[in-house]
C-alpha positions in Angstrom: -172.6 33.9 81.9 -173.6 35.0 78.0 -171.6 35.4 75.4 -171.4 37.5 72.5 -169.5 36.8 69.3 -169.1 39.5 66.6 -167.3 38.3 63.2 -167.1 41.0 60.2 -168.1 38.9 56.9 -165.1 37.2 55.1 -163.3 38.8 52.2 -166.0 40.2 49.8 -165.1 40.6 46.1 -165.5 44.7 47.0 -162.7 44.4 49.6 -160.3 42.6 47.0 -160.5 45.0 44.6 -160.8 48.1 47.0 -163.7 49.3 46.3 -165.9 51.3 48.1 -168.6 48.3 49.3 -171.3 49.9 51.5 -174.4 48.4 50.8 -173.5 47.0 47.3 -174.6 43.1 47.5 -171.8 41.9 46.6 -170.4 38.0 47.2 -167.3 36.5 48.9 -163.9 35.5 47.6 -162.2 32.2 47.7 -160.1 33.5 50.6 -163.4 35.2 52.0 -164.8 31.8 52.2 -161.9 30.1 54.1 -161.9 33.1 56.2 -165.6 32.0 57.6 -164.5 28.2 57.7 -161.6 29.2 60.2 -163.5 31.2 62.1 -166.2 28.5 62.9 -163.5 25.9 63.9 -163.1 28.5 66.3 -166.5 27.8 67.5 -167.1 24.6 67.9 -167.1 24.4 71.7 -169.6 27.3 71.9 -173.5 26.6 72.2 -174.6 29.7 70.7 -179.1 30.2 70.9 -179.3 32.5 67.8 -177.5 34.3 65.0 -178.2 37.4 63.8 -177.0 38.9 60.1 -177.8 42.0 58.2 -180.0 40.9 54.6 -176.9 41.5 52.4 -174.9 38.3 50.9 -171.2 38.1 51.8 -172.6 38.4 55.9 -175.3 35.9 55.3 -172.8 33.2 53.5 -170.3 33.8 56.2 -172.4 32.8 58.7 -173.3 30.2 56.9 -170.3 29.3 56.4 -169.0 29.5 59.8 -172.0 27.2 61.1 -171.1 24.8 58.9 -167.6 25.0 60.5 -168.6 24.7 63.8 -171.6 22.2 63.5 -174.3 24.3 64.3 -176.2 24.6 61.2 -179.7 24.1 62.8 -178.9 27.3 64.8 -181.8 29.8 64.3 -181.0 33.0 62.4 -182.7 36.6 62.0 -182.1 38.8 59.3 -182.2 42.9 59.5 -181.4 45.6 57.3 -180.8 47.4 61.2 -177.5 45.6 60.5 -176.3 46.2 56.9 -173.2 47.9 56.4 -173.3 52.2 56.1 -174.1 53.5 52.9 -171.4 55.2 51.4 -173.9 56.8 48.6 -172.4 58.1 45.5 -168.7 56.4 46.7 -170.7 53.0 46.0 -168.4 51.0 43.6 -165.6 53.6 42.9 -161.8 52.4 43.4 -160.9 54.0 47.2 -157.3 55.1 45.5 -158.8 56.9 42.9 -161.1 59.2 45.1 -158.6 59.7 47.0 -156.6 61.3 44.1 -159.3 63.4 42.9 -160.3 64.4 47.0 -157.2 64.0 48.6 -156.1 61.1 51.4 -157.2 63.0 54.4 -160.8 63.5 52.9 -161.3 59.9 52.2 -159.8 58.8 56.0 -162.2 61.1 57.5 -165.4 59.5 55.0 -164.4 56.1 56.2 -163.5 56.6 60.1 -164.9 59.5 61.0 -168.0 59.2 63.6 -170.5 62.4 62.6 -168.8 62.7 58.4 -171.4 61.3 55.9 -169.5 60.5 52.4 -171.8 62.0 49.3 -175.1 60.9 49.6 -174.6 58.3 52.4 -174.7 57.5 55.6 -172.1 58.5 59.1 -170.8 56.0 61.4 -173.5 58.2 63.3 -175.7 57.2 61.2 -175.0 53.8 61.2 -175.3 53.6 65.0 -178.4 54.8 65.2 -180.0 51.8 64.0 -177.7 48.8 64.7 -177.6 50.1 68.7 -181.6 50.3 68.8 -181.6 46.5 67.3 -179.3 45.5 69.4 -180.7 46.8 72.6 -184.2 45.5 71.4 -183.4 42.0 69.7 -179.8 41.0 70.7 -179.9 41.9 74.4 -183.0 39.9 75.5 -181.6 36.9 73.9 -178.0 38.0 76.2 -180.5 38.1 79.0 -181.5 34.9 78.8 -178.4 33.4 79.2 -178.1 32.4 76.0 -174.7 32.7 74.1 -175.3 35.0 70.5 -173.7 35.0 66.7 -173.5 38.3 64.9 -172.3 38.3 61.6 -172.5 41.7 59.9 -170.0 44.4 58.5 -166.9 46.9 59.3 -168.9 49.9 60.5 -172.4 48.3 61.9 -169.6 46.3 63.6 -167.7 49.1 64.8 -170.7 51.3 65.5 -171.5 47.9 68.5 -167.8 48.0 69.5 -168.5 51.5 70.6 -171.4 51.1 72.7 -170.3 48.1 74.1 -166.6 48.9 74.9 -167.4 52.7 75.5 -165.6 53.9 72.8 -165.2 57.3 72.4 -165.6 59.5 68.8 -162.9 60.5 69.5 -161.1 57.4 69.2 -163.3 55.2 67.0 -160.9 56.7 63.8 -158.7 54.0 65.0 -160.8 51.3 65.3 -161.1 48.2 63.1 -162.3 44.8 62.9 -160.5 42.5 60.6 -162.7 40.5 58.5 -163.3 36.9 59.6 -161.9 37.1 62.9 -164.5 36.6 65.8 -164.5 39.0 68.5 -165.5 37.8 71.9 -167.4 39.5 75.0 -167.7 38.0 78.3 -171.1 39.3 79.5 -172.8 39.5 83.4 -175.8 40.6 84.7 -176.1 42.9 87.1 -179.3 44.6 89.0 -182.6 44.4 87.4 -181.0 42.3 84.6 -178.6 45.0 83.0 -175.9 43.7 80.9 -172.8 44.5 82.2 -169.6 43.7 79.5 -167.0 41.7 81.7 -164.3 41.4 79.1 -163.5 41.1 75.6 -161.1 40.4 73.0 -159.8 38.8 69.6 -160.4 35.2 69.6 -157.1 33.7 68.7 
């Protein structure tokens, strides 16, 4: 049965200093890094076939990172903007308290967890989906098929924007959805007839 891990990059300097991130290469804290250690000693008794990341730092290092943990370093890894985080366009580098007082709370909670809302010049969680599900279904999944247990490393909303199509969330209730960063996210996978992926459970790993 294959197995999918999902881990949202480790504490980025952005997140520390609650900023607006989006896709802003920026690099990992101290406590970013140990974030990624402790989620590959969670990994250790996994064979995983292939990693995927996004092309921006903090997710590349993670995984890294977490490899390194979990003794898998000569695991082979793709790259693909398909997985970057969402653009938040002009919000890129501004302080999230300090739009917030100039557009008001509610504006800024329905700019970050919204599904259809682009921010100023960016991108929705829409948005967003419509690249990471395509690359999923068309790179991830055939891996999945083959039995073979995948790694993706990547960011809040490409992240989220996955959790919806594979837990069938609805927009409705993605608003309340997060992924904490550096905590690996399991899901038990099956196939079913002609080779569908059917999603058997999933969960935090502890």
């Amino acid at each position: 049965m294959p197995l999918l891990v999902l881990i949202r990059h480790g504490q980025s300097t952005y997140n520390l200093e609650n900023l607006f991130t989006g896709e802003t290469d920026v690099p990992l804290t101290p406590r970013g890094r140990e974030e990624a250690r402790a989620a590959g000693a969670k990994l250790t008794d996994i064979p995983f076939t292939h990693g995927f990341t996004s092309i921006l730092q903090r997710a590349i290092d993670t995984m890294t990172i977490v490899l390194e943990a979990a003794h898998q370093q000569q695991l082979p890894i793709t790259r693909d903007r398909a997985l970057n985080e969402r653009n938040y366009g002009r919000l890129q580098g501004l302080n999230k308290s300090d739009v917030a007082k100039e557009y008001g709370n509610q504006q800024v909670v329905i700019w970050r967890r919204s599904f259809s809302v682009r921010p100023p010049g960016g991108e929705s969680l829409a948005d967003t989906a419509g690249r990471v599900i395509p690359y999923y279904q068309k790179n991830i999944e055939p891996v999945l098929q083959k039995a073979g247990n995948v790694l993706v490393v990547a960011h809040g909303n490409s992240l989220r924007a996955l959790m919806m199509y594979l837990e069938n969330i609805s927009e409705a209730d993605i608003p309340e959805v997060d992924l904490p960063t550096g905590r690996p996210r399991r899901y038990n996978l099956t196939l079913g007839e002609d080779n569908k992926l059917l999603v058997k459970d999933w969960g935090m790993m502890i």
